[in-house]
N, C-alpha and C positions, 0 to 999 in steps of 0.2 A: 597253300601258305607260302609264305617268302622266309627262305633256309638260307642261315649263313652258315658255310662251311668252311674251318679254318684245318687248316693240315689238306688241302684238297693235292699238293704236291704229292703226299706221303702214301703209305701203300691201302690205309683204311679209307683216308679219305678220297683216293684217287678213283676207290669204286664205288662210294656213297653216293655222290654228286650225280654219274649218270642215273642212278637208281633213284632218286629222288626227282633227277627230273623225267625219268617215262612215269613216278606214278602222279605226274601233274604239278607237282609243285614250282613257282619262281626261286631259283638258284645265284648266290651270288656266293661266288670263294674268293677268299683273304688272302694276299700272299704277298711276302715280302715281295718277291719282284713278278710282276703280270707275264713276263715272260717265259716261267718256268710253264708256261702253263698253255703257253701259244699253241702248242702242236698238238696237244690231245684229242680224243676224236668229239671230242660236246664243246668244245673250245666256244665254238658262236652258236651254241644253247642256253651258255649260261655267264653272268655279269662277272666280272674278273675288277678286283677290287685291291689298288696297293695298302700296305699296310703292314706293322710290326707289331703284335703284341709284347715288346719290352718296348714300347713307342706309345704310351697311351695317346697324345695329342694324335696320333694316326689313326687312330681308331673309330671316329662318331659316323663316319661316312658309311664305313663298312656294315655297323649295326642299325642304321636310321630304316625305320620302317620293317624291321627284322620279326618275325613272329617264333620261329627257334631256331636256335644258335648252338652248333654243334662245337666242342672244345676235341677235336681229336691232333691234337699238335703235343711232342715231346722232344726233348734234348736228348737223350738217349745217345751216348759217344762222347758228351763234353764230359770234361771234368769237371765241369759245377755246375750240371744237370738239376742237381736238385733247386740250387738258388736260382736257375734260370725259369724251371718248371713254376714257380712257388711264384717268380715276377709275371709270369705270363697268363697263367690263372688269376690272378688279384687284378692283374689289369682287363680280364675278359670279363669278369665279374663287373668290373664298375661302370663298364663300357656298357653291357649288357642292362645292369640297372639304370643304366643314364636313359636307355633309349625305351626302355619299357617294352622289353624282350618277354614274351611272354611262357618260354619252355629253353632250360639250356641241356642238352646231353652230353653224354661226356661217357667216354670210353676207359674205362682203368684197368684195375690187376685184382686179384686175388688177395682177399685179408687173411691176416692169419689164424691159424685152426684156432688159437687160446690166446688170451692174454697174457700168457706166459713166453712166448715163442716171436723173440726178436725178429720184423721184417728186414728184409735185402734193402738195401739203399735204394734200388728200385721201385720197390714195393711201397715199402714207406712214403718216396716221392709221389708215389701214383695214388695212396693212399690220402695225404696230405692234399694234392689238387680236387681229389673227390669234395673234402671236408670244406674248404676253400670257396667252393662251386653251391655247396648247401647251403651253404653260410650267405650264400650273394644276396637275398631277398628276390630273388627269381628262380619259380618252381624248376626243381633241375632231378632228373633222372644220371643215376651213377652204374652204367653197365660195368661189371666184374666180371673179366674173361681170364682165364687160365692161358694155355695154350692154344694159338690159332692156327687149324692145319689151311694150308690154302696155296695154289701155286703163287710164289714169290715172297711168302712170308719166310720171318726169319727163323722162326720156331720150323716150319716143314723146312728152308732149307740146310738146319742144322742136322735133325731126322733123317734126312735125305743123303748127304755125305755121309753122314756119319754110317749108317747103315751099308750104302751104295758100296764105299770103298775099304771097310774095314771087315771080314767077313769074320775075323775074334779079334775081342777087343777086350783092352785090361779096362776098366771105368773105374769112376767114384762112386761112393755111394746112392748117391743121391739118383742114380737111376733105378733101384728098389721104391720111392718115396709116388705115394699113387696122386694122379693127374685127371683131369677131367677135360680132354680137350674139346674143342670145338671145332666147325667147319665155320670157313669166313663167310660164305650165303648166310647162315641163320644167324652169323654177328651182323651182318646189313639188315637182315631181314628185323631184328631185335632196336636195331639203329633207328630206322626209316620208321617203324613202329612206333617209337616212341615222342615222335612229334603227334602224336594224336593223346596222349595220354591227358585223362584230367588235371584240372590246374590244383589242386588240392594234394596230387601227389608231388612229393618231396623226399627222394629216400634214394638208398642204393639199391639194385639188383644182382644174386649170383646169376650167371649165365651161364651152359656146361651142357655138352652133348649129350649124347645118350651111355655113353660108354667111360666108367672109370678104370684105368691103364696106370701101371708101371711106365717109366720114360722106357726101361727093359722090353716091356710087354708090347710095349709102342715100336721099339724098333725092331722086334719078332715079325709083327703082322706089317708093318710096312714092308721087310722084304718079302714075307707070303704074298701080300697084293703088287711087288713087283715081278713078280716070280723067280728070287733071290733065292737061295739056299740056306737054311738056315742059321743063325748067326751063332757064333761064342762068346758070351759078353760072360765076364769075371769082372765083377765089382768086388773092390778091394779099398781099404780105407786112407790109406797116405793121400791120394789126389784131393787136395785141399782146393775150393774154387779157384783160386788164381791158378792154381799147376791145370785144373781142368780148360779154364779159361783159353789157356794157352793152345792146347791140345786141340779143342772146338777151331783155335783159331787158325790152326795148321791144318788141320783136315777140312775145312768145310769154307765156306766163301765168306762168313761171318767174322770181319777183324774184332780182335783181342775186346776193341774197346766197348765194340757193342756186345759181343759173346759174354765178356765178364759178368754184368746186370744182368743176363738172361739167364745163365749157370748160378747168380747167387740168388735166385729166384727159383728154380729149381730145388734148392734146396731143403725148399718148404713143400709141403703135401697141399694141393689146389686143389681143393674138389669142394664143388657148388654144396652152403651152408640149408637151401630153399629154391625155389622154383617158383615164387608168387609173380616174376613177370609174366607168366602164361596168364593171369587173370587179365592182364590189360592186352597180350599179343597173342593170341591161343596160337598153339603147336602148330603146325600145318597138316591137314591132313593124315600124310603119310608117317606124320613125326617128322623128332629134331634128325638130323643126318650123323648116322653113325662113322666111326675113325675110318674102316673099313672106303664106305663110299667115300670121303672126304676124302683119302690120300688117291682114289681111283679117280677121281674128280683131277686134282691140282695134277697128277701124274699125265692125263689125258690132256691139258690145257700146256705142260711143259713140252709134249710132243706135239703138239699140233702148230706151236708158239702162238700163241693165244692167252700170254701171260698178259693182263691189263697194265697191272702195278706191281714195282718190287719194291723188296725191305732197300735195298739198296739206292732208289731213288728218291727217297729221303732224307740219307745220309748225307755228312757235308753241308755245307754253306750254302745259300743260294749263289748262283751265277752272277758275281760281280757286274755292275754296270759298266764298271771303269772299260777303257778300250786296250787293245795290244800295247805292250812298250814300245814298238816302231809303228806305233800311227803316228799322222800330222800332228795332233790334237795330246799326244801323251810328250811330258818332260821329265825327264830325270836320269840316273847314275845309268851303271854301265848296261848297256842289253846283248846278249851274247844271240848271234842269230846262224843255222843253216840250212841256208837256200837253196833248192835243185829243180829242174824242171826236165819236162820231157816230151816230143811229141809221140802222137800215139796213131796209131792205125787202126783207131775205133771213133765211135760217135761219140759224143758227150753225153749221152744215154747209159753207152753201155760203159764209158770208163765210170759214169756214178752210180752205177750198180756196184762195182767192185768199190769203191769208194765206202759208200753208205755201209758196206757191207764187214767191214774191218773190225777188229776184235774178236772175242768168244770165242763161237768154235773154227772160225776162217782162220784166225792169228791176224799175223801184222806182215804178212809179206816176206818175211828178212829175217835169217838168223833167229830160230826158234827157240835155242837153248840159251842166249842172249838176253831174251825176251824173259824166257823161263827164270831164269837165273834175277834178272832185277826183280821180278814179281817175288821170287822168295827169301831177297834179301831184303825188299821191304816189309814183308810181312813180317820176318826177322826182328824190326825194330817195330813192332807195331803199325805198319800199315795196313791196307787192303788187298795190299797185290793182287795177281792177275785173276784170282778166280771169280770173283762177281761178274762176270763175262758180257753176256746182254739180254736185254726181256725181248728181245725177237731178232732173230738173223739176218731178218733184212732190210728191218725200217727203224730208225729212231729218232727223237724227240730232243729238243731244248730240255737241259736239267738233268737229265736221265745217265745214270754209270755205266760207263764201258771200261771191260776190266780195271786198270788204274787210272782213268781220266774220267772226265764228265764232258759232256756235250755241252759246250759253251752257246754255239752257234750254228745255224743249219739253216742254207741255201737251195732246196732241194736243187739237184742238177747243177749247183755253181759250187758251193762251200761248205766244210764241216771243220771248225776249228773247237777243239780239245782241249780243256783244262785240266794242266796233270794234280791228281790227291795222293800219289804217293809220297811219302816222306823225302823231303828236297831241302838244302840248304837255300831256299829260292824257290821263284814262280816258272812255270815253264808250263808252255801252250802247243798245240801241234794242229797247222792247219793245212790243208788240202784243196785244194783251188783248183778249179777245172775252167778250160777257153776253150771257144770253136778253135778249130786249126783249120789249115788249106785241107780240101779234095773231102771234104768231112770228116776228116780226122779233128783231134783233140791235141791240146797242151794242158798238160798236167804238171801244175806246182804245189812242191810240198815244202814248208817253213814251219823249223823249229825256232822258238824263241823263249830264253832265259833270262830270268833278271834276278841275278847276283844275291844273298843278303850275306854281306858281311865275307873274311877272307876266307872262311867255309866254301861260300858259293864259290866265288873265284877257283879255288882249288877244285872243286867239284867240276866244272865247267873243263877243266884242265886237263881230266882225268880221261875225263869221256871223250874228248874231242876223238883223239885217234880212230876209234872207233864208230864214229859218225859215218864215215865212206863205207864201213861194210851194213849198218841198219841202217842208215837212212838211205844212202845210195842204192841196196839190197832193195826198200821198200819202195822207191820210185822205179827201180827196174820190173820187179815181180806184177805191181801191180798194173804198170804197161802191158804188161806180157800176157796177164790173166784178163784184160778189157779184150786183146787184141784174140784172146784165146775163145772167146766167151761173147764176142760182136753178134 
């Protein structure tokens, strides 16, 4: 069949897509910009399609000839997530009926236990695009997952800190309240599945492992399977979601903004109402995968770096088209820029090893507490700061988060310019340029560039400079020093 996959950026649809194309299927993913998407490794397996779902006139290309049409795409981090969710389903919907789409699926959340029991804004949202999607006059399956354990999801990497670095922990309540998690295989495997379903079916599905847990009970037996010691968790009632929200967003790599909807989701008890998808996708032999294998699983793919997709490359805007404020081609107000360069007594091989290699668990060359110190001041005001690190040490991707930037652009062997997401009165980029030099050695240039908003910026720009000569200077020397160290 010919699968459109929209969210192919995001961390479900980023592992749909190859699994859909080894079991035979024609693949074509949606995405606001073709670029995010250049580096992955099925990149020229599968049709790459521009497109906006709040853009309907974008839309007829992407759906023409379509047999099912997956909807796994969310706002999740905006703050009008929900108007945005609600525009983007109604537009997949009419797109999908225009074109005579014959199955749409669609991945959501957990309903709640009674009709009494108010959903999270989350919920409600993921709820709402279900209803939306049933509604299209195109048979649509409505997967309902609770918690997804899997290396890079958001739910394990919450689990994961929280558990890892806290060994007693005061909580809220809401870690008492029972879960039914899942492993992200049998949510693909459930996914990929339901493009075969009959055309008569039209309805939601619970989906839910084998195993109902405490969020408590969950972070007991994750550090048993990490061979962790076992934890002191006191749940206690004042931590109201937002205070939790915070707390998620201090300890774990998960900002404020996406922690908050996942903790007020939480707060409700998820656990699978039936199990009638097994009539259309039978169990797998061995069975569904219990929490146990599933965190031994995502734990083994975090050590090995073998992580596909994270929650984190999702997050954020797509990669602007626009160009740098000091190219030929851009005009306007002030751009604040620092330039350094250096030659190197290594190959352009080995200085783009250390290049590519920047962030997470390396650092940034320079002034560690520095670095330290902005990542938790921005976290401070609600950003991401430094801990979303990187989904592998040594290679990355167009679109993809490194600590507080994102990967704008990447030359293997030539360029990697940086778009910073930390909170900025202004835009600021960070690019890294590598030249052959004399004798085979290298020249190594590194350019920062800021563009002002408003007498914020300015001042901000002002503030920082002095200290420009010990990080950025610091990071053109270290990481000469580490090429030549490492040739």
């Amino acid at each position: 069949m010919r699968c459109l996959v929209t969210g192919a950026t995001g961390y479900i649809g980023g592992r749909l897509t190859p699994l859909l194309l080894a079991d035979g299927h024609t693949v074509r993913c949606l995405a606001r910009k073709a670029v995010r998407l250049r580096d992955v490794p099925w990149a020229s397996a599968a049709e790459i399609v521009e497109g906006d779902l709040s853009r309907p006139e974008t839309l007829s290309a992407a759906f023409a000839d379509v047999d099912v049409a997956y909807f796994l795409v969310h706002s999740l981090g905006r703050p009008d997530f929900e108007a945005a969710d609600r525009t983007a389903a109604t537009n997949f919907a009419a797109a999908a009926r225009a074109a005579g789409v014959r199955r749409i699926v669609y991945l959501g959340g957990p309903e709640p236990a009674s009709d009494a029991e108010v959903p999270s804004p989350h919920l409600r949202s993921r709820a709402e695009v279900g209803r939306i999607l049933l509604a299209s006059g195109v048979p649509t399956a409505v997967l309902r997952a609770a918690v997804i354990i899997g290396s890079g999801s958001a739910s394990f990497e919450m689990l994961r800190y929280l558990t890892e670095r806290l060994p007693a922990m005061i909580t809220p309540r809401w870690v008492r309240n029972r879960i039914q998690p899942i492993a992200v295989r049998d949510v693909l495997r459930y996914l990929a599945g339901c493009a075969d379903l009959p055309a008569e079916v039209n309805r939601g599905f619970d989906i839910g492992g084998p195993d109902v847990l405490t969020f408590r009970e969950m972070m007991q037996r994750y550090a048993r399977v990490a061979g962790l010691r076992r934890r002191v968790i006191v749940p206690v009632r004042p931590l109201t979601p937002s205070l939790s929200s915070h707390w998620v967003g201090l300890i774990t790599p998960v900002p404020n903004k996406i922690a908050r909807p996942l903790v007020e989701s939480l707060i409700h008890e998820a656990v699978a109402h039936e199990h009638d998808i097994a009539r259309y996708v039978p169990d797998p032999p061995g069975g569904l995968t219990g929490f146990d294998e599933a965190v031994a699983l995502a734990l083994a793919k975090v050590r090995d770096a073998q992580v596909e997709t994270r929650w984190s490359t999702a997050s954020g805007p797509d990669a602007p088209a626009e160009p740098l404020p000091t190219d030929p081609d851009w005009s306007g107000g002030t751009v604040y820029t620092d330039v350094r360069e250096r030659a190197v007594d290594a190959s352009p091989a080995a200085l783009w090893r250390v290049v590519e290699g920047v962030g997470g668990e390396h650092g940034w060359y320079s002034f560690p507490l520095a670095w330290s110190i902005r990542g938790w001041l921005d976290r401070l005001v609600g950003g991401v700061g430094l801990r979303r690190g990187r989904r592998d040490p040594h290679r990355l991707q167009v679109g993809e988060a490194l600590d507080f930037w994102r990967v704008e652009e990447i030359v293997p062997g030539e360029l990697l310019r940086l778009r910073a997401e930390m909170r900025l009165p202004g835009r600021a980029w960070l690019e890294m340029r590598i030249l052959p030099g004399s004798g085979g050695g290298s020249l190594y240039q590194q350019r920062a560039v800021f563009l002002p908003r408003g007498l914020a910026g300015h001042a901000y720009w002002g503030s920082v400079a002095p200290f420009h000569a010990v990080v950025f200077g610091g990071m053109v020397r270290n990481i000469a020093r580490n090429a030549e160290q490492t040739r």
